[in-house]
N, C-alpha and C positions, 0 to 999 in steps of 0.2 A: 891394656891388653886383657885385665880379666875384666874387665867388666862390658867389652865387646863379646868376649865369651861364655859369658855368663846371660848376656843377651840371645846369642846363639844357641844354650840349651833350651831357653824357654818358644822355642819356636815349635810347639808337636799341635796337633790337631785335637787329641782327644788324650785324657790318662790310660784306654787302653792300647796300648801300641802295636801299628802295622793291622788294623784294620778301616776300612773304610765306609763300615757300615756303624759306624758309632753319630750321634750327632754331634753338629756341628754346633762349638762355642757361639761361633758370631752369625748365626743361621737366620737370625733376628733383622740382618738386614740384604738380605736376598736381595730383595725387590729393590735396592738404591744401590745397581750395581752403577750405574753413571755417574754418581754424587762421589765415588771412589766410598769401600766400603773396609771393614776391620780386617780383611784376608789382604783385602791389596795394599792396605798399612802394611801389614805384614809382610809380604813379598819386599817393597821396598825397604823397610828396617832391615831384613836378611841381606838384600842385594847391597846396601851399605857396608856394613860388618864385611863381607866378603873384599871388600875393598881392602881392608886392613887387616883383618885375623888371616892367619896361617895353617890351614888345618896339618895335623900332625898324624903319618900312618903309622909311627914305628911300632907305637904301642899296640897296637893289629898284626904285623908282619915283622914284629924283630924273633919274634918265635920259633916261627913256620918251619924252620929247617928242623931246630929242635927238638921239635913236637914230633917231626915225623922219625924223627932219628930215637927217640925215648920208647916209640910207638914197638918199634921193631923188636926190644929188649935185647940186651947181649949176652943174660945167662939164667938160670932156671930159680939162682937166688934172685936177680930183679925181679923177677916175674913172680916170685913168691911176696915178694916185699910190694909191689903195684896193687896184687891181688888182695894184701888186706889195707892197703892205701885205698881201697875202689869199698871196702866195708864200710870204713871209718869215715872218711871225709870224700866229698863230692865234688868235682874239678868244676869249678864255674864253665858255662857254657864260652867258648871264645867266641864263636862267630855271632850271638846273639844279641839280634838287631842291627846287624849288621849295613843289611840291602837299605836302598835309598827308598822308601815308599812315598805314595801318594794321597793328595787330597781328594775329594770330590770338587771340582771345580766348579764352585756356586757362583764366584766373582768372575765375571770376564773381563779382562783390562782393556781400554780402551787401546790398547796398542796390541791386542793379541794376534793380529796376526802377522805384523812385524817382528815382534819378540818372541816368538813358541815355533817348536819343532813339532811335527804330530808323529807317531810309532802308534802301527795297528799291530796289536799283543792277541794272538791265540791262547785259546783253551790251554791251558794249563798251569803246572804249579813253579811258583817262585822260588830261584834256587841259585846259592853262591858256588861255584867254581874252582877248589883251588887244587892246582897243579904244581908239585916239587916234590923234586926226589924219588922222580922216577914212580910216581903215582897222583891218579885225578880221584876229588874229592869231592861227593855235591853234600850242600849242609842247606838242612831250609832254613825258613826267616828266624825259627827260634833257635839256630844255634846245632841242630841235630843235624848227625852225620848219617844220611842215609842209602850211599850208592859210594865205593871205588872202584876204580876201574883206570887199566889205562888209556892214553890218546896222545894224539900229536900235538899235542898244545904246548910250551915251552916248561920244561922238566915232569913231564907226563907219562911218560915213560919210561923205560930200563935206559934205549938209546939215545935220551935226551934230558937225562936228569941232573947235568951237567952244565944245562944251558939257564940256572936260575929255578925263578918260578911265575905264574900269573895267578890274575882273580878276573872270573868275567860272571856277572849279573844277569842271568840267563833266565828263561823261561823253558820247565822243563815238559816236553808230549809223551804220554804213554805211548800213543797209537803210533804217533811219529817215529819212535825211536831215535828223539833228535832234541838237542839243547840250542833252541832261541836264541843270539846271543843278544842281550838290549842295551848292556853297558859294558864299557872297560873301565877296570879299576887299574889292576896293573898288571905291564907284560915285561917280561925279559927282567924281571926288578926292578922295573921303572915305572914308579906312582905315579898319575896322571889324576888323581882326584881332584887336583886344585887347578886342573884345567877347563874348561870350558864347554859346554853341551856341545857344539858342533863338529868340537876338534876330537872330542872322544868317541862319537859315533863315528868319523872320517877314520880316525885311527884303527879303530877296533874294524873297521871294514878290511885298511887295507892290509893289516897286520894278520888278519887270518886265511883271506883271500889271496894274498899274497908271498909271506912267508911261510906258513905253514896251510897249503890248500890242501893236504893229505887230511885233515880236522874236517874237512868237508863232507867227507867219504867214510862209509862203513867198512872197516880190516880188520885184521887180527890185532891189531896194537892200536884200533880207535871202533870200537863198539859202537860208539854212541856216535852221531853226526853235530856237529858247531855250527849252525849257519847263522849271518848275524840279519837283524831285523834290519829292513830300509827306513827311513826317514824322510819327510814331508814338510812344504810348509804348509801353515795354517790358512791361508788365503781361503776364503768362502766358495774360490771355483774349486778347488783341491779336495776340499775336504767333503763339497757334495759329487767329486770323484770318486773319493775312495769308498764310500756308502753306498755307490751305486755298484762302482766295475767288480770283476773279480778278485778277490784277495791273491793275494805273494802267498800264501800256502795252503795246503789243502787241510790245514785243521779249522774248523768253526771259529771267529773270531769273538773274543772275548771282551774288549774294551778296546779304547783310544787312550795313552798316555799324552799328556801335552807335557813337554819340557822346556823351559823359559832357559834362550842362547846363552846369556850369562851363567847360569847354576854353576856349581860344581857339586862332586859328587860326594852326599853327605849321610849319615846312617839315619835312620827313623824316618819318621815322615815331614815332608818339607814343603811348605807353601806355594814353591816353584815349581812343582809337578803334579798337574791334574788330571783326573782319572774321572770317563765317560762311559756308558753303552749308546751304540750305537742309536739306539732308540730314544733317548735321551737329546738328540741332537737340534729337530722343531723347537722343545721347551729351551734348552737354555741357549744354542748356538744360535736359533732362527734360520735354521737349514731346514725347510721343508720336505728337499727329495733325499729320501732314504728309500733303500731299498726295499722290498717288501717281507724279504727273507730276515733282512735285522728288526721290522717292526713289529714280525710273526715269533718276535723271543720274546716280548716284551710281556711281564706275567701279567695274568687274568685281574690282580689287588691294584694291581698300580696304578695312580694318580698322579704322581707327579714327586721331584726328587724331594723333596720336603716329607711326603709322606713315606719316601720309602726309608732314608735316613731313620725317621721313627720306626719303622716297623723293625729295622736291623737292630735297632739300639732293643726294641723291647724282646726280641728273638735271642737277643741275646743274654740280656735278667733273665729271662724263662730257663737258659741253658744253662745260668750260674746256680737258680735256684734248685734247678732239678742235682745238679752236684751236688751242693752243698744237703739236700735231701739223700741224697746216696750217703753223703758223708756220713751221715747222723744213723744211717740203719748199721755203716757198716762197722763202726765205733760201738753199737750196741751189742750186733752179733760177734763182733771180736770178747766181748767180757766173758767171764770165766760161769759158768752154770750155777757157784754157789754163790755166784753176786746176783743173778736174775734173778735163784728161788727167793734169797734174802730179799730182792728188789718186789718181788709180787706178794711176798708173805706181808711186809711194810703197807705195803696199799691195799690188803686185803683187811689186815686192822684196821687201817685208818677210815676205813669206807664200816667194818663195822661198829666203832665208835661214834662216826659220824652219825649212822643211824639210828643207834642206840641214843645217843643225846636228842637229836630230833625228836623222837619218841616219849622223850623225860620231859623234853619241854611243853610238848602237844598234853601228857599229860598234867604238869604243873599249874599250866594254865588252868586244868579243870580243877586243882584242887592242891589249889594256893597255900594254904595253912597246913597241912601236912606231908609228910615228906611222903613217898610212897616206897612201896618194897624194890621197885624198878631201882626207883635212883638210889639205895645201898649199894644193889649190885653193881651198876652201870661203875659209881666209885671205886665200888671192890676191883671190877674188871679193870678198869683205866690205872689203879694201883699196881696192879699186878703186871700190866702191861710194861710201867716206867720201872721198873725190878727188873724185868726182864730185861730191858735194854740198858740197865745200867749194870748187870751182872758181866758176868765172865761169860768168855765164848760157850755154845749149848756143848762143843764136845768133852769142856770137863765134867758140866753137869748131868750129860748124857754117861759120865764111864766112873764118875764120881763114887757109886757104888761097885763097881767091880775093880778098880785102883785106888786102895785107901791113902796113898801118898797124894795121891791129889786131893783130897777130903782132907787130911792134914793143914795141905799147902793152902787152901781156901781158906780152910779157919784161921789158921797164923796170919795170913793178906789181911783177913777185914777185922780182926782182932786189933 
């Protein structure tokens, strides 16, 4: 069992995680997508393991109540005692990394469109869900809680907070006012990760659609709208449908997810879920007819998914480097004015000894057999210099005369 699951952690795409503009490891064999290539190893070693490992949610959800019930505080000494708990120590992020992310889908399996479901994803940002205790939570992919609010989702609000809790994998629309829904993890308290792609998009339809259809609608006790995304299969007449016809929603469409029917639902990124733009579809799917309106997104650099991979990977060193550039100014302006003066007065010596030797040498050369009056001094000064820094701080020497207790204390020290 651990060494299926130790197999199981090594399945990510890239060291930085839940992006998809990093490159790809095995990118090296693009072009032998027929020969079966390093991702479709992959995909099969996962779908194996899945056979026999058991994934485990409690460590995620045996919390949930607690969290929101601690959250609340029940007296103004907890909340004194939190407050300097939130000084000292910093609560690990719980939700982070949570969401299932995707690949760039460079391999197509020879069986892709028997095994894959396709979800067209609108514009917007990825975001977890959780609902208990009589309030809803959205947390994005790292972990941060950036919206409560109530809804009709089960334990989402005051009159239903009694009914458990869920988690749904949403995609969130500004413009929309409205939460995507793309996966279910669990509803009513009942984890359905280790169920299977088709059976969780079926569920999460009819579970919101039908138990709670008030989540659909904008009220007082659901702000935000739940609709859940439709699902497709991959069949080549399908999918040069969905490029052409009009979209299921009126936000700009943002990519294609592919999710292979076996998967279940697992956190970081997973071999079993690829991720397209629509323009993208000619080069790697060999669907020609796309719309004109997705191949009018396609930026003015692009060449093809290989180079754009590179381009995201190196956009993104440029964005590390420019940090870690901030870092470095802002670590210098934080020190204290008498380490700067200290810090320029040090390089202002050192630049004029440097000079000054330069100058003894220039002259040496001309006059090799004796020593010149330059270079006494140059020694004088460079003596004076290592005195200096090997003496006591300037403000004794600076008050030395007008506090003869320190003029004592110097003498008795080097005595």
């Amino acid at each position: 069992m651990e060494d299926l699951l130790n197999n199981l952690t090594g399945v990510s795409v890239t060291e930085h995680l839940n992006t998809p503009y990093a490159e790809h490891p095995y990118f090296a064999l693009y072009k032998a997508k027929r020969t079966g290539s390093s991702q479709e190893e992959r995909r099969k070693r996962v779908l194996d393991a899945r056979k026999e490992a058991r994934y485990d949610l409690l460590s995620h959800l045996r919390n949930i109540e607690e969290e929101n019930v601690g959250s609340e505080g029940s007296s103004s000494d907890d909340s004194m005692e939190c407050e300097k708990e939130r000084v000292c120590y910093r609560r690990p992020k719980k939700y982070r990394n949570f969401l299932m992310m995707s690949e760039w889908l460079v391999d197509v399996p020879e069986d892709f469109a028997a095994s894959y479901l396709s979800v067209l994803c609108p514009v917007g940002k990825r975001t977890l869900i959780v609902s208990a205790r009589g309030r809803t939570r959205a947390y994005t992919k790292a972990g941060i809680m950036v919206n409560q609010f109530p809804s009709q989702l089960p334990g989402g609000c005051y009159y239903s907070k009694r009914k458990g809790y869920a988690l749904l994998d949403c995609i969130w629309s500004e413009t929309e006012k409205t939460y995507f829904v793309l996966d279910l993890v669990v509803w009513l308290n009942q984890s359905i990760m280790e169920c299977e792609t088709l059976f969780r998009f079926e569920w999460a339809k009819s579970r919101i659609l039908e138990e709670t259809p008030d989540a659909t609608e904008i009220s007082k006790y659901n702000p935000y709208r739940f609709v859940p995304l439709p699902h497709y299969d991959c069949s080549p007449e399908t999918l040069t449908r969905l490029v052409n016809e009009p979209l299921p929603f009126r936000v700009p469409l943002d990519g294609i997810l592919f999710y292979h029917k076996e998967s279940h639902y697992t956190h970081g990124p997973t071999p079993l879920v690829g991720w397209l733009k629509a323009y993208m579809f000619p080069e790697i799917l060999g669907i020609n007819q796309v719309a004109q309106v997705h191949i009018s997104e396609r930026p003015a650099k692009y060449i093809s998914l290989p180079a754009h991979i590179q381009y995201g990977k190196d956009r993104q060193q440029q964005k590390q480097e420019a940090l870690n550039r901030k870092m470095e100014v802002s670590d210098e302006n934080n020190k204290s004015p008498r380490e700067k003066s200290k810090k320029v007065k040090d390089v202002k010596d050192n630049q004029e000894n440097t000079s000054d030797m330069m100058e003894v040498s220039a002259e040496n050369k001309k006059n090799p057999k004796g020593k010149s009056k330059k270079v006494k001094d140059v020694k004088e000064k460079s003596s004076e210099m290592m005195t200096r820094h090997q003496s006591y701080p300037d403000r004794f020497r600076r008050y030395k005369g007008a506090f003869p207790f320190l003029s004592s204390h110097t003498d008795a020290t080097r005595a």
